[in-house]
N, C-alpha and C positions, 0 to 999 in steps of 0.2 A: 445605436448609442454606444461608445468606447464604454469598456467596461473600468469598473470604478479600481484605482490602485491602493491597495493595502499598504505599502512602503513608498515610498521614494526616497533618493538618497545617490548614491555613484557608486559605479562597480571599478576597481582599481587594481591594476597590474603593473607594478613598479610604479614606473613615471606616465605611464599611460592610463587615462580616467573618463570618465562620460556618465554620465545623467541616465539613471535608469529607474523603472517603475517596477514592481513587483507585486503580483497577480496570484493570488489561491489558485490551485490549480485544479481542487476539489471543492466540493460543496454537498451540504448535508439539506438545504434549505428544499429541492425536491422531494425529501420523504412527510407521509404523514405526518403531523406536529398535533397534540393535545394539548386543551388547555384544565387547569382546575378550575371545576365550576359546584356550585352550592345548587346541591341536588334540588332542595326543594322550591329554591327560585329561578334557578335557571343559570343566574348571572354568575361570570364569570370574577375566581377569586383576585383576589392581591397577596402578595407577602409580605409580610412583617416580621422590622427584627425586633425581637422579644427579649428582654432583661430577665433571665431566669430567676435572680432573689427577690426582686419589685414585683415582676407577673407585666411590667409597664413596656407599651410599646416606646421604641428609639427611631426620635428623627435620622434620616439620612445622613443631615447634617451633622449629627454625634456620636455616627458610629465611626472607629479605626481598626487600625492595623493591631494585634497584637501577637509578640513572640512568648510561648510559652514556656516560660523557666523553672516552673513547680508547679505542684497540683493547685487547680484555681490560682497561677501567679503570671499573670503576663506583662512582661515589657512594652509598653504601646512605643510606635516608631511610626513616626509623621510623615506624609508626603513630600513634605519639603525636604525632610533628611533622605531620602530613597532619589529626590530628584539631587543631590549632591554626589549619587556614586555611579552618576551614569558614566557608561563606557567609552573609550575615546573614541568610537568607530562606531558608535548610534547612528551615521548616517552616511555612511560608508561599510563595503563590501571591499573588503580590502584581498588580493587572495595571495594567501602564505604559500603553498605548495603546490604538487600538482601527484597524482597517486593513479598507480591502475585500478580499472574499478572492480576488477575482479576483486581485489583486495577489501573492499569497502562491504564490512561484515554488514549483513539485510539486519539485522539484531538493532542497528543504531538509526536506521531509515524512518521520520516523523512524517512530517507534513509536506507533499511538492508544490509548488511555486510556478510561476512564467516568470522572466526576468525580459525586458525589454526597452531598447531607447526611448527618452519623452521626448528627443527634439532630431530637427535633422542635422544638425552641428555633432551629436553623440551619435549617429547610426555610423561616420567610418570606424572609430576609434574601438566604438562595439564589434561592431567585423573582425575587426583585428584581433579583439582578444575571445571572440567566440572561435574565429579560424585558427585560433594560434593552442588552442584546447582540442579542436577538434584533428589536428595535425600532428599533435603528440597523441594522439589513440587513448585518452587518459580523464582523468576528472580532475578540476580543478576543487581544491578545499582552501572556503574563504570563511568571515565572519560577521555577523547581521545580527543587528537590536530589535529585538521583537519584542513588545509590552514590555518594556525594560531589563528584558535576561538577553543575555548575547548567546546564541546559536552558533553552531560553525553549521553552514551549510556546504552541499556538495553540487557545483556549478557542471554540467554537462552539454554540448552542442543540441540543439530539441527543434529540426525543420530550421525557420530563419531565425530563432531565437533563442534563448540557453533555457533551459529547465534547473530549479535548485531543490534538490532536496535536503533539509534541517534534521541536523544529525543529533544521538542523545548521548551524552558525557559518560563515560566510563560507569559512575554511580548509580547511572539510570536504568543499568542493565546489569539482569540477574548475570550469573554465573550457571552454567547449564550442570555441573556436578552432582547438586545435591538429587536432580530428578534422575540423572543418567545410571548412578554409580550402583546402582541395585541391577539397572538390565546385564546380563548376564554376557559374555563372549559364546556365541552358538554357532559351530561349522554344519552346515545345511550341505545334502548330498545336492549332488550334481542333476541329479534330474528333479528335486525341490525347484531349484534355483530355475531351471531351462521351462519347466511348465507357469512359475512365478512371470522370468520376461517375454513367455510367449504372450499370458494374459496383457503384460504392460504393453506390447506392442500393439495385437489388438484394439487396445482401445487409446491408442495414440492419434492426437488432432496436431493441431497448431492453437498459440492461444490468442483469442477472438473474443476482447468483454464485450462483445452486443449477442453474445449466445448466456451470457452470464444474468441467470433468474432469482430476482429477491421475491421469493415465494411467499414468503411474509407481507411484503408490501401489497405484494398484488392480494393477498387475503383478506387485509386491513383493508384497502378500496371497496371489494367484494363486500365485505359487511358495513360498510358504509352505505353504499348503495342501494344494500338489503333494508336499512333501518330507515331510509330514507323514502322508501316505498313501502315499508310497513311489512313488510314481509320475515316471516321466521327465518331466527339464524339457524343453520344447523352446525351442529358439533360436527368437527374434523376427526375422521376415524384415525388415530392411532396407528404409525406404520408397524409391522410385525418387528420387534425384537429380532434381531440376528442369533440364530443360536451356538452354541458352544461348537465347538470343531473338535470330535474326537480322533477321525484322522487325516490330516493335513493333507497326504497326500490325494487322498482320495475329492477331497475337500478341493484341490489344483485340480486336478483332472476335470471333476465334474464342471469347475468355472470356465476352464479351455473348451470344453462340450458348450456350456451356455454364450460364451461368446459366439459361437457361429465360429469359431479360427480353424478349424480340424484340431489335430494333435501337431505340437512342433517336429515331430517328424516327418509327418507327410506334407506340411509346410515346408519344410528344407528340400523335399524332394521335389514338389512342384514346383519349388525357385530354382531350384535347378538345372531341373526340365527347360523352363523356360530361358534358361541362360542359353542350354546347350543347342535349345533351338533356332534364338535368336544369333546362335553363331552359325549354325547350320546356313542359315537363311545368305544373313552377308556373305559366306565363301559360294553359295551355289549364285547370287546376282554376280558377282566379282565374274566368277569365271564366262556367265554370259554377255558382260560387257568385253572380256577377251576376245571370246569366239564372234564377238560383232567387230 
């Protein structure tokens, strides 16, 4: 079964437009989910909204919006007035620009998205401006009405289709100062530094999210399972506390020992070794394809 679209609406580059559906591209609905339940009967609760000076529960029907303008003083603002300020591009992905993505600070990056034709009348017109994005090496920045706030999303080539990721406004993002401006400027000696990237190399991969473990989840299953057969939980021991580092250096060194890496020294030497051998090797075949 197609999966269900979140948006619909047109993606638009100048004069060129087409019919597209727009697809979460995450989901939370695989993790355990809880509900509240009344211990002593079992059943699961409800919620209720409560009139704090009455103590009286409030139909659905007569609750609103309020904006709060002093203590205990809100301004109630009606649906019908919010459906009046909707944006002109509610159904429309219009895209203003187009930007390198290196530039596209990670600080603004929300929610991604699939974007994709609903018909085949829009699958050339999409080509064009999926290809015409992925030909300038670049990210396209558009804008899209989501639950009524307009997002500027960040439209990218993604296999046969674009991926968008909904970017957060200036306001929505701290300023990193107030946590930076106490760490200190510290010039670190040269062999700090050289024992620090031998460790990073070491333990350098590729990144691969199917080696990525939510140790939590699988824990939360595990006692599910346990209580489900009746069996005792047991308490998770506590990992040891890291302790204090009195001296750093020593501190590198021993973690270059525990990696298994040798020392960066005799690491450079054995690469090297192995360079000068592997040149060895190509001049003495060369010369016997001569002598043939």
């Amino acid at each position: 079964m197609a999966p269900r679209a979140y948006w619909k609406g047109y993606l638009k580059l100048s004069l060129v437009s087409c019919p597209i559906a727009l697809y979460p591209a995450s989901s939370a609905s695989e993790r355990v989910a809880f509900h509240r339940v009344n211990k002593n009967t079992g059943n699961r609760l409800k919620q209720q909204m409560i009139d704090p000076e009455t103590g009286e529960p409030v139909a659905k029907e007569d609750t609103g919006r309020g904006y709060e303008i002093g203590k205990g003083q809100y301004l109630e603002v009606e649906d019908e007035e919010l459906d009046k300020i909707q944006i002109e591009s509610t159904h429309t992905i219009d895209i203003d620009t187009f930007v390198p993505k290196a530039e596209v600070d990670e600080r603004y990056l929300v929610n991604p998205y699939y974007l994709a034709p609903t018909d085949k009348v829009g699958q050339e017109p999409f080509a064009v401006i999926r290809d015409a994005i992925r030909d300038m090496n670049m990210v396209a920045l558009g804008r899209v009405v989501l639950s009524r706030r307009e997002r500027v999303i960040m439209l990218e080539p993604f296999e046969r289709g674009l991926l968008g990721v909904t970017l957060r406004y200036p306001y929505e993002v701290r300023g990193e100062k107030p946590y930076f401006e106490d760490i200190p400027e510290v010039k670190l000696p040269a062999e700090m530094r050289e024992l620090a990237a031998h460790i990073v190399q070491t333990k350098s991969s590729h990144f691969d999210p199917a080696k990525f473990d939510d140790r939590y989840e699988t824990a939360l299953i595990e006692l599910l399972r346990r209580k489900q057969e009746g069996k005792r939980i047991e308490p998770i021991r506590e990992a040891p506390q890291p302790s204090n580092v009195v001296n750093l250096m020593d501190a590198l060194r021993k973690s270059v020992q525990a990696e298994g890496g040798g020392s960066p020294a005799r690491s450079r030497t054995a690469a090297g070794e192995r360079r000068r051998s592997s040149a060895r090797t190509r001049k003495s075949s060369g010369r016997a394809r001569k002598a043939g």
